[in-house]
N, C-alpha and C positions, 0 to 999 in steps of 0.2 A: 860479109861485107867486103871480101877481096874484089878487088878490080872494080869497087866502084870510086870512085872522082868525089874527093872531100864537097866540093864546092855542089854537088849533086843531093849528096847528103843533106846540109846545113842548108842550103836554099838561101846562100848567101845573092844577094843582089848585084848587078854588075855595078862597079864606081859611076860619082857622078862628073858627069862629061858635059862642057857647055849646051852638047845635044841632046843630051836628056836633061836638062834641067828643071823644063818646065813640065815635066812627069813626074819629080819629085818635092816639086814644090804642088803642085795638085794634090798628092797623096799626103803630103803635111796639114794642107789647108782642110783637106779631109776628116782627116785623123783629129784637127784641132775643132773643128765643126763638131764632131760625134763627140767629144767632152766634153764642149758647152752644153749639148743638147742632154746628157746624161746627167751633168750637174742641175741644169735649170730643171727637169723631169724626175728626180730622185725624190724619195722622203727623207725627212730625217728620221734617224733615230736617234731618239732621245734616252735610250735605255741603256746605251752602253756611255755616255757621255761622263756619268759620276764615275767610273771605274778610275781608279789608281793609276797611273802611267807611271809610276816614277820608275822601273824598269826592275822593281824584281821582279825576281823567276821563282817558279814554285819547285823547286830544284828542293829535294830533301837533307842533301848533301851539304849544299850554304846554306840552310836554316840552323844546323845542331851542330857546335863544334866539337871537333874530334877530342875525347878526355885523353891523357896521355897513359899508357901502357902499366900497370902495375909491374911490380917487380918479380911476382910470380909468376904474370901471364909472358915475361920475358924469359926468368927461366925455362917455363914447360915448350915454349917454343927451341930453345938451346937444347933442351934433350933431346927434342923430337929430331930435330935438326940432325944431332950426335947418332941416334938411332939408325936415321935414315942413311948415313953415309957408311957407317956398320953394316949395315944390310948389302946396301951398294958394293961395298969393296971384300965382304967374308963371302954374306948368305950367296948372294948372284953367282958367284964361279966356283962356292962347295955345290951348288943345286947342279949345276953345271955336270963337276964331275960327278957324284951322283946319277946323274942321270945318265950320262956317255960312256960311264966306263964298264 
């Protein structure tokens, strides 16, 4: 897309200017014409009318609330945690030399 013109892109329309007015008042009177006729012309449906609207989501995550942490599952986490930084700062640069020397 280098070298092309935003305005090329997005197919923005030029501003309304007292001489185009009555071009964009035609294209409104249009546009408002094809709603009418779309509303007067439609069916209803009638099947979706009883659904809930009050706006939940079926999101799993706001249904069940989070139980809070047991005190073991906080430790095993603290060791792993301990572990991992063990590893990090011995096992990584014994493997190191190890391996290079």
């Amino acid at each position: 897309m280098r070298g092309l013109d935003l305005k090329d892109v997005l197919e923005i329309p030029p501003p309304i200017t007292e001489e185009n007015k009555d071009r964009y008042i035609e294209e409104l009177t249009k546009i408002t014409e094809a709603d009418d006729w779309i509303e007067r012309h439609s069916i209803d449906n009638k099947s979706n009318q009883d659904v809930n609207k009050s706006g939940q989501h079926r999101d799993a995550k706001t249904t069940f609330e989070e139980e809070p942490a047991e005190f073991y599952e906080v430790i095993i986490e603290a060791v792993v945690g301990l572990v991992g930084v063990i590893i990090l700062f011995f096992g990584v640069p014994l493997l190191g030399f190890v391996l290079f020397y």
